[in-house]
C-alpha positions in Angstrom: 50.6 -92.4 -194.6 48.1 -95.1 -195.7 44.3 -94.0 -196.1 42.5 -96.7 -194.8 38.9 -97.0 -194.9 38.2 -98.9 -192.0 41.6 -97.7 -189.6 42.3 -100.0 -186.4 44.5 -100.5 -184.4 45.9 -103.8 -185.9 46.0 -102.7 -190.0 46.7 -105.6 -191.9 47.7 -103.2 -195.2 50.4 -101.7 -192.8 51.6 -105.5 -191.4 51.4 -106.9 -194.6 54.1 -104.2 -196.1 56.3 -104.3 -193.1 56.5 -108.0 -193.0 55.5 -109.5 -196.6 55.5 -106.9 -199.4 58.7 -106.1 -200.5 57.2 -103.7 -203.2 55.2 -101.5 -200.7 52.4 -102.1 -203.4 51.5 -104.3 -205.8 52.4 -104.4 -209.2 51.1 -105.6 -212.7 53.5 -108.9 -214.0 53.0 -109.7 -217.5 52.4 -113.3 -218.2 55.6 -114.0 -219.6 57.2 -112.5 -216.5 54.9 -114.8 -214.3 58.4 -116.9 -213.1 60.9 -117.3 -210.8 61.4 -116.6 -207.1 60.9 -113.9 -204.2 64.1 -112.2 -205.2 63.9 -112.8 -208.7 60.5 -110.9 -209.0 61.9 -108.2 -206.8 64.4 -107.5 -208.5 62.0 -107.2 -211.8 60.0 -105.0 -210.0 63.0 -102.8 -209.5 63.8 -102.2 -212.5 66.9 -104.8 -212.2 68.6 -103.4 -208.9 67.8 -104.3 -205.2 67.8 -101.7 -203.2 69.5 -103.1 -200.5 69.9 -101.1 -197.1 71.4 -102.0 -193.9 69.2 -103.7 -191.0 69.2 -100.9 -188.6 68.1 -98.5 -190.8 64.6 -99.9 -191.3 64.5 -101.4 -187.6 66.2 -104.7 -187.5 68.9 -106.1 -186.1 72.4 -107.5 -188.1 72.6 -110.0 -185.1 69.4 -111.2 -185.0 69.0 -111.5 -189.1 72.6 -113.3 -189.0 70.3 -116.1 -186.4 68.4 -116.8 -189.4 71.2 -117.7 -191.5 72.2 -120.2 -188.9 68.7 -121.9 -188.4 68.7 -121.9 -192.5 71.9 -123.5 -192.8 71.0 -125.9 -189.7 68.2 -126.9 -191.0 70.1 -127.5 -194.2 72.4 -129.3 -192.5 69.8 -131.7 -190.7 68.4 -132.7 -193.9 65.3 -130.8 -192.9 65.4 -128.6 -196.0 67.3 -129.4 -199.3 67.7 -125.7 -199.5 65.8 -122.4 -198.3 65.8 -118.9 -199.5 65.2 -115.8 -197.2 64.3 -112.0 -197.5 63.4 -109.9 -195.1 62.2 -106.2 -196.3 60.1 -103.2 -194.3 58.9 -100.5 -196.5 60.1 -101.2 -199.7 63.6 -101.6 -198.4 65.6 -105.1 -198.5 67.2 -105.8 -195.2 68.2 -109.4 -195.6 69.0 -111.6 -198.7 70.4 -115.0 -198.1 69.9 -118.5 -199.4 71.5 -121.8 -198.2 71.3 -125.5 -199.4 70.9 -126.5 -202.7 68.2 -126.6 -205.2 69.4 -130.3 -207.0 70.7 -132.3 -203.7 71.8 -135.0 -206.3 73.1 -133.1 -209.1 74.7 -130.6 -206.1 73.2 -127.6 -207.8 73.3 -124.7 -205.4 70.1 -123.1 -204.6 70.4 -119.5 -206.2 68.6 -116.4 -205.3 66.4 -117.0 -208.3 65.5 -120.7 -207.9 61.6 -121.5 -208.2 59.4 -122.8 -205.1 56.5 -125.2 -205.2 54.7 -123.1 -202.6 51.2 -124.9 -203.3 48.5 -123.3 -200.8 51.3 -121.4 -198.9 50.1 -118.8 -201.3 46.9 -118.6 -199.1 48.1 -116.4 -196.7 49.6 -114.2 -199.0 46.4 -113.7 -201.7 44.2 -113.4 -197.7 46.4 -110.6 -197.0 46.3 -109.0 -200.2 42.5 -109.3 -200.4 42.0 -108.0 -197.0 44.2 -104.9 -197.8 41.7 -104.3 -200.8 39.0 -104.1 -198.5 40.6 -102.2 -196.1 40.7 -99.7 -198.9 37.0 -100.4 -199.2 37.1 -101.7 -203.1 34.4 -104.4 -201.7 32.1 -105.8 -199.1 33.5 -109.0 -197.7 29.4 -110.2 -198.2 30.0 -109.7 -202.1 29.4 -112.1 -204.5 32.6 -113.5 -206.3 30.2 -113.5 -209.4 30.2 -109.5 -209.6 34.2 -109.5 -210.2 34.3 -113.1 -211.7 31.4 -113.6 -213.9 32.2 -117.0 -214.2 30.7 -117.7 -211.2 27.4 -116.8 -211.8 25.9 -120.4 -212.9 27.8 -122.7 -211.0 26.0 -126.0 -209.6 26.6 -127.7 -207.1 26.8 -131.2 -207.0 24.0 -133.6 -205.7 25.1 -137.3 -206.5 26.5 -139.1 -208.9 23.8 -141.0 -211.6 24.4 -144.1 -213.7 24.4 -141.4 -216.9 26.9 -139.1 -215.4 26.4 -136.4 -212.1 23.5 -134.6 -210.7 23.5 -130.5 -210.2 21.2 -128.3 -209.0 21.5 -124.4 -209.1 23.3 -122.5 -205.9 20.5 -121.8 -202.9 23.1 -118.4 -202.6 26.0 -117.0 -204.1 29.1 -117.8 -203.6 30.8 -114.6 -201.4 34.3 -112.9 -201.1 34.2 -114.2 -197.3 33.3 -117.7 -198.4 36.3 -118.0 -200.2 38.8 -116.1 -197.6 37.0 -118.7 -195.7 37.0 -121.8 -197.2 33.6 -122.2 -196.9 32.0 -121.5 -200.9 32.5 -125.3 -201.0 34.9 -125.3 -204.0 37.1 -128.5 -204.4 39.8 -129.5 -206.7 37.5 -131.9 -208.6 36.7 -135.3 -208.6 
């Protein structure tokens, strides 16, 4: 059983391991194993061996993962998706593994279970979850500054306007917070 700090009846550690975290928990990944996909880093975390178990036995159905094949290969099919890559786990187990398409639609290069993703900001979610499970297990305060576990962040600026000898700053009126990033809201940008 989890201890949670702060139990409700919604836990977003205990969602977040049924429906995202194939590990149960995070692990450490060395830089230089930094690569590859969903399966590929699941099987690293394994040791090299996915422990694969049947549907039912972690409380989904064979028919109703055997759907998602179909809307995969469909979508495939339609041209929607060049290719797509699916795994569904609960509790550390692997229920489903499947890919369709291809990952090179003009070379015809298959997709393979460890084909890389540009996921961009899809990774969002993901890092919100994770940083809410952290909480959860009361490691901060969602009004902390970013600066107390980033120290880089202690003397940003923020910009005022642009000069004819460059840009004008001026110092933060308030720190930047944990919830101001979960939030988008610390007014960050991806530069000018």
């Amino acid at each position: 059983m989890d201890d949670i700090l702060y139990p409700e009846p919604f836990s977003v550690k205990r969602w977040y391991n049924a429906a995202w975290m194939p590990f149960g928990s995070f692990r450490h990944i060395p830089p230089t194993e930094r690569t590859g996909s969903i399966a590929a880093n699941h099987l690293r975390s394994r040791g090299g061996t996915m422990n694969t178990v049947s549907p039912e036995s972690v409380g989904f159905s064979s028919a109703r993962l055997k759907r998602v094949d179909q809307v995969m290969q469909k979508y495939v099919e339609q041209g929607t998706l060049p290719g797509v890559l699916s795994l569904v786990a609960r509790r550390g187990q692997v229920a489903h593994l499947s890919k369709a398409g291809w990952m090179d639609v003009e070379a015809q290069k298959p997709i393979a279970f460890d084909t890389l993703f540009r996921i961009y900001s899809m990774t969002n979610p993901l890092t919100s979850v994770a940083v809410m499970m952290l909480f959860e297990e009361g490691h901060f305060f969602l009004g902390d500054p970013v600066a107390k576990y980033i120290p880089e962040f202690e003397d940003l600026k923020v910009f005022v306007r642009e000069t004819e000898t460059g840009v004008e700053l001026e110092d933060l009126k308030r720190p930047i917070t944990i919830h101001h990033l979960l939030t988008h809201t610390g007014g960050l940008s991806y530069g000018f």
